[in-house]
FIKOLZA-1660 file (N, C-alpha, C; in steps of 0.1 Angstrom, whole numbers, plus 5000, padded with zeros to 4 digits):
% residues 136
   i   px   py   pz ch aa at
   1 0467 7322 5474  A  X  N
   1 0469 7322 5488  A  X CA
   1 0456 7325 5495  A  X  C
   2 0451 7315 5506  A  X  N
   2 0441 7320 5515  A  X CA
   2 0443 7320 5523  A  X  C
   3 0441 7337 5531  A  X  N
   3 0447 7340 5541  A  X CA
   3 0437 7337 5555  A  X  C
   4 0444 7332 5566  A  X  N
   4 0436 7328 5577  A  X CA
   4 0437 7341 5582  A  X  C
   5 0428 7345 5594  A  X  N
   5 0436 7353 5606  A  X CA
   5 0426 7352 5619  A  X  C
   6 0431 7355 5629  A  X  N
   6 0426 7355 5636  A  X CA
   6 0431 7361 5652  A  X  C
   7 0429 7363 5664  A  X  N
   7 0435 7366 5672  A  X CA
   7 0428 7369 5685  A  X  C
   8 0429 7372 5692  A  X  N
   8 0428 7373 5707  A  X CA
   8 0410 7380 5711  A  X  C
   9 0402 7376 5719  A  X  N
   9 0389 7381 5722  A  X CA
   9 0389 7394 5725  A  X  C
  10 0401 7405 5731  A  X  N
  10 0398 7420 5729  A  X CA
  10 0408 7424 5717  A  X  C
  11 0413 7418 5708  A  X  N
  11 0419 7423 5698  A  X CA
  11 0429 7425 5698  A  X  C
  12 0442 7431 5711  A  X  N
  12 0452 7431 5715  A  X CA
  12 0462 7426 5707  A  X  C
  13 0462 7409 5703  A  X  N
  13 0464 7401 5694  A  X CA
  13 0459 7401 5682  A  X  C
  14 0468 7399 5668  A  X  N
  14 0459 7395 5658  A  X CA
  14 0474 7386 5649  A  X  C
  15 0469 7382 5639  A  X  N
  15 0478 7368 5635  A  X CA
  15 0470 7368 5623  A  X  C
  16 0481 7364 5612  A  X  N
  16 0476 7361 5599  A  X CA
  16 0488 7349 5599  A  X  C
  17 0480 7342 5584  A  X  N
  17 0492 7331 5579  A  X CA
  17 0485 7323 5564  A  X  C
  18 0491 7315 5555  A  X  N
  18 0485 7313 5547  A  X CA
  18 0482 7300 5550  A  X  C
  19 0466 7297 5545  A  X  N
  19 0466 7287 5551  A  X CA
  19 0467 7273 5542  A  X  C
  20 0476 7273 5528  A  X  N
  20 0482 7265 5523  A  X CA
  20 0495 7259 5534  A  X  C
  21 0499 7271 5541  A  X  N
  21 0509 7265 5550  A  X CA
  21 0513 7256 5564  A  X  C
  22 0493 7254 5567  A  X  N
  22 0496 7244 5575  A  X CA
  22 0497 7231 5578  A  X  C
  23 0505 7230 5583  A  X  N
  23 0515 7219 5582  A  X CA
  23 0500 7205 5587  A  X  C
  24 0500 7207 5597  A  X  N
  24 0482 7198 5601  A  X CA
  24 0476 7203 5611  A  X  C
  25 0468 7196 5618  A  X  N
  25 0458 7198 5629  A  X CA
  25 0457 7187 5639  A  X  C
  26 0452 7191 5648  A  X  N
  26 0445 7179 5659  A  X CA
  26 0438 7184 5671  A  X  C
  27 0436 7175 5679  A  X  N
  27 0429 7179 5688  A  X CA
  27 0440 7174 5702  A  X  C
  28 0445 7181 5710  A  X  N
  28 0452 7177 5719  A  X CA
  28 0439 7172 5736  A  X  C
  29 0446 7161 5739  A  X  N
  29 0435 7159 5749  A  X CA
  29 0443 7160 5764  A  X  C
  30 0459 7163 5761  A  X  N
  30 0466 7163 5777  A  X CA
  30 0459 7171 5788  A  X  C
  31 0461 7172 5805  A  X  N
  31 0461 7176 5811  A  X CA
  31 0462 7191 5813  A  X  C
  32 0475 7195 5806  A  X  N
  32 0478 7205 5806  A  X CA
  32 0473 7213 5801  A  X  C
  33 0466 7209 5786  A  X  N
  33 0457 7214 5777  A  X CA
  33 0445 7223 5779  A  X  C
  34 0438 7209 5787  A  X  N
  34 0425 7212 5790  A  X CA
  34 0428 7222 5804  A  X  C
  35 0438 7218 5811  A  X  N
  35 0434 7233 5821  A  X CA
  35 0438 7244 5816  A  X  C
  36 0445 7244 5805  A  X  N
  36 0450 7260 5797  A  X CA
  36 0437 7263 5788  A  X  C
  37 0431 7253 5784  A  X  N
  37 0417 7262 5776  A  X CA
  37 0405 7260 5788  A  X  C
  38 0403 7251 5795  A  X  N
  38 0392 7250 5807  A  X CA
  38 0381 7240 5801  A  X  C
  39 0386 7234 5790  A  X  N
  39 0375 7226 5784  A  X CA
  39 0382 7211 5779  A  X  C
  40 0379 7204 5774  A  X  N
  40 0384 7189 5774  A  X CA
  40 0395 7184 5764  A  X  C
  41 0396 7194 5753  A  X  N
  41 0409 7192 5745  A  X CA
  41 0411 7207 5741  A  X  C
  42 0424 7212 5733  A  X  N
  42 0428 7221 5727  A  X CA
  42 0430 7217 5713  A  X  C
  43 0421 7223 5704  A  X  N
  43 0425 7219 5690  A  X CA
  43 0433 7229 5686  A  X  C
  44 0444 7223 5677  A  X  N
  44 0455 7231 5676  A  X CA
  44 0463 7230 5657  A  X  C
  45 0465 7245 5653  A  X  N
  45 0472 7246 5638  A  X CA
  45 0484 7244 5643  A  X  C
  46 0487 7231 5639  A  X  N
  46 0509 7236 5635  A  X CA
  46 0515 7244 5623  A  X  C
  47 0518 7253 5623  A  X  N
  47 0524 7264 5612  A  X CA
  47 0534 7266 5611  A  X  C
  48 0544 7268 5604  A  X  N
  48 0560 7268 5603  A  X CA
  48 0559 7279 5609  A  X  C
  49 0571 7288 5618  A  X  N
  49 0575 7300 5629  A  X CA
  49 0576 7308 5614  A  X  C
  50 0583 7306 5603  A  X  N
  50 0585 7320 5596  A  X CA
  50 0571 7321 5583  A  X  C
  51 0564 7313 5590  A  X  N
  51 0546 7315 5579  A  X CA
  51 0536 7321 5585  A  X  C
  52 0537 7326 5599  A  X  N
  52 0530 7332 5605  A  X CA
  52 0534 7347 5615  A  X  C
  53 0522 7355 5607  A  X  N
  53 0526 7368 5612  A  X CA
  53 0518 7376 5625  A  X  C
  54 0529 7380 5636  A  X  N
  54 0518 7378 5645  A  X CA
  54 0518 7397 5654  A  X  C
  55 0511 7407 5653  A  X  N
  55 0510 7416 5661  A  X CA
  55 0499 7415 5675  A  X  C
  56 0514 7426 5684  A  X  N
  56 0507 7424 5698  A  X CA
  56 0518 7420 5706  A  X  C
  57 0515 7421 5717  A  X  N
  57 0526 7411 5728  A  X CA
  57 0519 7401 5740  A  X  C
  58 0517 7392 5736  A  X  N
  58 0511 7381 5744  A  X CA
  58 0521 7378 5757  A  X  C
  59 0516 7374 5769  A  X  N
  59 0523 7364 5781  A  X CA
  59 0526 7350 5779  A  X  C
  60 0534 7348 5779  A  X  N
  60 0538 7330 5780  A  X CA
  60 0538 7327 5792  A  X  C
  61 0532 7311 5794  A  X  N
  61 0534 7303 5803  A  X CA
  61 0537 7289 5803  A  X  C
  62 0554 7289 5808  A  X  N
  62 0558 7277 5803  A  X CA
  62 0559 7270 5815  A  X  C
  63 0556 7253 5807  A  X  N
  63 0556 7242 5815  A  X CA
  63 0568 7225 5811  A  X  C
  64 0570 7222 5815  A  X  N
  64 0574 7210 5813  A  X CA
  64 0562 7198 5815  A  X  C
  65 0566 7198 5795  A  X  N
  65 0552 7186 5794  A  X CA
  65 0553 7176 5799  A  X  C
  66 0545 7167 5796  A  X  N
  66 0544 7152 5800  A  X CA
  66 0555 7141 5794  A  X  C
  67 0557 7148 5780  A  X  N
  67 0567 7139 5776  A  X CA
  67 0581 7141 5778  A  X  C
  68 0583 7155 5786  A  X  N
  68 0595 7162 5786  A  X CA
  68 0599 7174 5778  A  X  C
  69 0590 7178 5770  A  X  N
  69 0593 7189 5761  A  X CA
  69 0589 7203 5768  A  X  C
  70 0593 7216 5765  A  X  N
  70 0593 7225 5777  A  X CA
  70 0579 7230 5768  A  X  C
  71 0568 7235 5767  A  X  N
  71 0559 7236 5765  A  X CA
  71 0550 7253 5771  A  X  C
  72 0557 7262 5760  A  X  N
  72 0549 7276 5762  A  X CA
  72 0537 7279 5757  A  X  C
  73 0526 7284 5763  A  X  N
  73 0511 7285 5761  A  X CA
  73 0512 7300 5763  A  X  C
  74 0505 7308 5751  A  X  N
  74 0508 7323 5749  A  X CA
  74 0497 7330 5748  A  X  C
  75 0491 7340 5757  A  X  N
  75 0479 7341 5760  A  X CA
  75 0482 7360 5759  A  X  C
  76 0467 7362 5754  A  X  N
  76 0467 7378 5761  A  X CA
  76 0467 7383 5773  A  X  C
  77 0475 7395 5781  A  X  N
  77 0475 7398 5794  A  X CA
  77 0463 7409 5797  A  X  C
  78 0456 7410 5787  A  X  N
  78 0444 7423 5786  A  X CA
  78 0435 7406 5790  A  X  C
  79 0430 7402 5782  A  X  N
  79 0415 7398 5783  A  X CA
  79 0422 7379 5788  A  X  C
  80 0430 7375 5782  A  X  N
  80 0431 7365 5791  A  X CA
  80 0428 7353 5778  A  X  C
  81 0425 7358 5764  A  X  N
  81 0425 7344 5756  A  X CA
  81 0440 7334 5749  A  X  C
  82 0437 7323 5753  A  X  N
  82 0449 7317 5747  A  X CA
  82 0449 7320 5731  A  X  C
  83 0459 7318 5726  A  X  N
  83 0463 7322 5714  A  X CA
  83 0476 7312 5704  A  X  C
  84 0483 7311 5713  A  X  N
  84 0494 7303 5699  A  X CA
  84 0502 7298 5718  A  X  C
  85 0510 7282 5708  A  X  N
  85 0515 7274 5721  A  X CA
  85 0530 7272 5711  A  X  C
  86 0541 7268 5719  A  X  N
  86 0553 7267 5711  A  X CA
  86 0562 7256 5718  A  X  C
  87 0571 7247 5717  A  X  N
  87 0581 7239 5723  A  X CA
  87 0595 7247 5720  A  X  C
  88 0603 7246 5727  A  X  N
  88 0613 7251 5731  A  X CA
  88 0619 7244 5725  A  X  C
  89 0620 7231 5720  A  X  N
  89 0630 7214 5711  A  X CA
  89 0621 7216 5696  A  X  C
  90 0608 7223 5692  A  X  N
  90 0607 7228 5682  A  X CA
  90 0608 7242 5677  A  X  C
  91 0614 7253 5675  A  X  N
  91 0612 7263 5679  A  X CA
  91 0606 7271 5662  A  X  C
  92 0605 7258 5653  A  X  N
  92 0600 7263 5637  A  X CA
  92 0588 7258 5640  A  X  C
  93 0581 7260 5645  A  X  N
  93 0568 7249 5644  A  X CA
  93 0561 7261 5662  A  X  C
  94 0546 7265 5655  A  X  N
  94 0539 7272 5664  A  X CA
  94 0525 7268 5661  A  X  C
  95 0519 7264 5673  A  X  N
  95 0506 7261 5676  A  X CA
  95 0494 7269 5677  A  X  C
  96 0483 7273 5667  A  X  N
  96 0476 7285 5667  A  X CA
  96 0465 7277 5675  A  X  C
  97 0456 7283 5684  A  X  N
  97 0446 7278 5692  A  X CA
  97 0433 7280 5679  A  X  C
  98 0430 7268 5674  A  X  N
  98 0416 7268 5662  A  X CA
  98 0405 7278 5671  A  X  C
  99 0402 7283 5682  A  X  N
  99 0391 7285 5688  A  X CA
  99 0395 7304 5688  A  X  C
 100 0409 7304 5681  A  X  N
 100 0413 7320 5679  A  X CA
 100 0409 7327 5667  A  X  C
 101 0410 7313 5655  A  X  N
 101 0405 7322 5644  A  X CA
 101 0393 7329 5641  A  X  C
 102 0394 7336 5634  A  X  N
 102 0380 7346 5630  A  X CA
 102 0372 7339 5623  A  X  C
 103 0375 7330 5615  A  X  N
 103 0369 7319 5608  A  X CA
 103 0376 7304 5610  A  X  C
 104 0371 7297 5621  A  X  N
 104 0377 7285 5621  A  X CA
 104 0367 7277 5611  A  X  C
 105 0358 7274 5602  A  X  N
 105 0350 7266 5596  A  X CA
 105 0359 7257 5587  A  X  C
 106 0371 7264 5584  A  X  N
 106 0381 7250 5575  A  X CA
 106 0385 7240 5576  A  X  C
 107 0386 7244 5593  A  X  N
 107 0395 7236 5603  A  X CA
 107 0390 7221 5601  A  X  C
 108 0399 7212 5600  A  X  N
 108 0395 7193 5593  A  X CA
 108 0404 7188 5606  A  X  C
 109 0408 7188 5623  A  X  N
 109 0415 7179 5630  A  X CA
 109 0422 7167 5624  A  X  C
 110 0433 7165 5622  A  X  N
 110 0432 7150 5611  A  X CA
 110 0441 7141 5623  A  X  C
 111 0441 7140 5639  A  X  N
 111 0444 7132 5648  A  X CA
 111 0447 7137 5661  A  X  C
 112 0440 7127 5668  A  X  N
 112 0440 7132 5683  A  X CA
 112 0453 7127 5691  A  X  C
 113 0452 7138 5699  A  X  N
 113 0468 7131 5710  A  X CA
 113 0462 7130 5724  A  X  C
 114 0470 7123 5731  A  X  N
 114 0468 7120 5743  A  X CA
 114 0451 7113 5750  A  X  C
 115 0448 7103 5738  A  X  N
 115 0436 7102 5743  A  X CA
 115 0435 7092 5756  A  X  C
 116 0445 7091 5761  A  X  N
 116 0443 7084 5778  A  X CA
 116 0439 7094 5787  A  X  C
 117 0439 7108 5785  A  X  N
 117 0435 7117 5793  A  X CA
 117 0419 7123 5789  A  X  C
 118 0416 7116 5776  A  X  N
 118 0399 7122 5774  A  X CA
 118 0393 7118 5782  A  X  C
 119 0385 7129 5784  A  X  N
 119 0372 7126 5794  A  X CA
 119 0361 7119 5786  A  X  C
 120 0347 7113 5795  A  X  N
 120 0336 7107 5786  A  X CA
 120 0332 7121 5780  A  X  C
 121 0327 7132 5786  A  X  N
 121 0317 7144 5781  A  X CA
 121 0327 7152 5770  A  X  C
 122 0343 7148 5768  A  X  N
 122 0345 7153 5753  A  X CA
 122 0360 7144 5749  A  X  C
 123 0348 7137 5747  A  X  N
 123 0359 7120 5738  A  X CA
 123 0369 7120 5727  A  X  C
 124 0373 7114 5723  A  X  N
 124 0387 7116 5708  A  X CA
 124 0376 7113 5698  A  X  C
 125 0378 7122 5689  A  X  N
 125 0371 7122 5683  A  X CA
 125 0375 7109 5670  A  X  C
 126 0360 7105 5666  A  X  N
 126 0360 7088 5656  A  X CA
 126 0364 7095 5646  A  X  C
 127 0370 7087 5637  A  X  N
 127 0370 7090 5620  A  X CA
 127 0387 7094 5618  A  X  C
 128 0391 7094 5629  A  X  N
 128 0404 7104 5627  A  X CA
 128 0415 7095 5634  A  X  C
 129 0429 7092 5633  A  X  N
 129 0439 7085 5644  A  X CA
 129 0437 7093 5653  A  X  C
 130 0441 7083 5662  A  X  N
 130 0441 7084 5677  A  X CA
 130 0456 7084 5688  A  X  C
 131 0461 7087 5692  A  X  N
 131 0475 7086 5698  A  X CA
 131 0471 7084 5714  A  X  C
 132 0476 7071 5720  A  X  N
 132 0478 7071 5736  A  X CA
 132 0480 7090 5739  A  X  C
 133 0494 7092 5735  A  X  N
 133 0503 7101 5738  A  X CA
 133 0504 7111 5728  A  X  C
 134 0516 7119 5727  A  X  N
 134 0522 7125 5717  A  X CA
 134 0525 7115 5703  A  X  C
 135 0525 7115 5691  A  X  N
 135 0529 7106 5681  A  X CA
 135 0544 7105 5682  A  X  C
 136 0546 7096 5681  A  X  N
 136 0566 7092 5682  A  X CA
 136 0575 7098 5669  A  X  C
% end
């Protein structure tokens, strides 16, 4: 087992999981995204809910996505860093923010979503599928 971890910029948060267990990666490019991180996509771990262990108590802020899924972004209320995102129509499946771990260098994105909403100054990235939207 190699264990990831990672967690929140004042520590508040902290999160382990193995990282045999994640399921994939990508780089989200929605609207909603980039104003929840402030920059032009959110790259994101999907991890099964019972493979990841998480201390602390983060704030959620839910939205109704674009495709209709209710869409919680879970942030620290001390310092303010996003941390893990979750759907309400998924509730086994949690989204770790790659920009939280302590070592993101493994991180491989293997497809982008919503690339109708990239900007020129941070494009979908080549080499990888591409999705208009969310994948069907």
């Amino acid at each position: 087992m190699t264990t990831a971890t990672g967690g929140c910029l004042c520590g508040a948060i902290r999160y382990e999981f193995d990282r045999d267990k994640v399921i994939s990666s990508g780089n989200c490019h929605c609207t909603d995204c980039q104003k929840a991180t402030g920059g032009g996509k959110a790259t994101i771990l999907f991890i099964p809910t019972n493979e990841l262990s998480l201390s602390g108590e983060y704030k959620a802020y839910t939205v109704v996505g674009s495709d209709g899924s209710h869409v919680s972004r879970g942030f620290c209320p001390e310092c303010g860093s996003p941390v893990i995102s979750y759907t309400a129509e998924q509730p086994e499946i949690k989204f770790i923010k790659a920009g939280s771990l302590d070592d993101p260098s493994w991180v491989k994105p293997e497809a982008s979503y919503w690339e109708t909403s990239a900007h020129a100054w941070d494009p979908v990235s080549t080499g990888i599928p591409s999705f208009p939207q969310n994948p069907a």
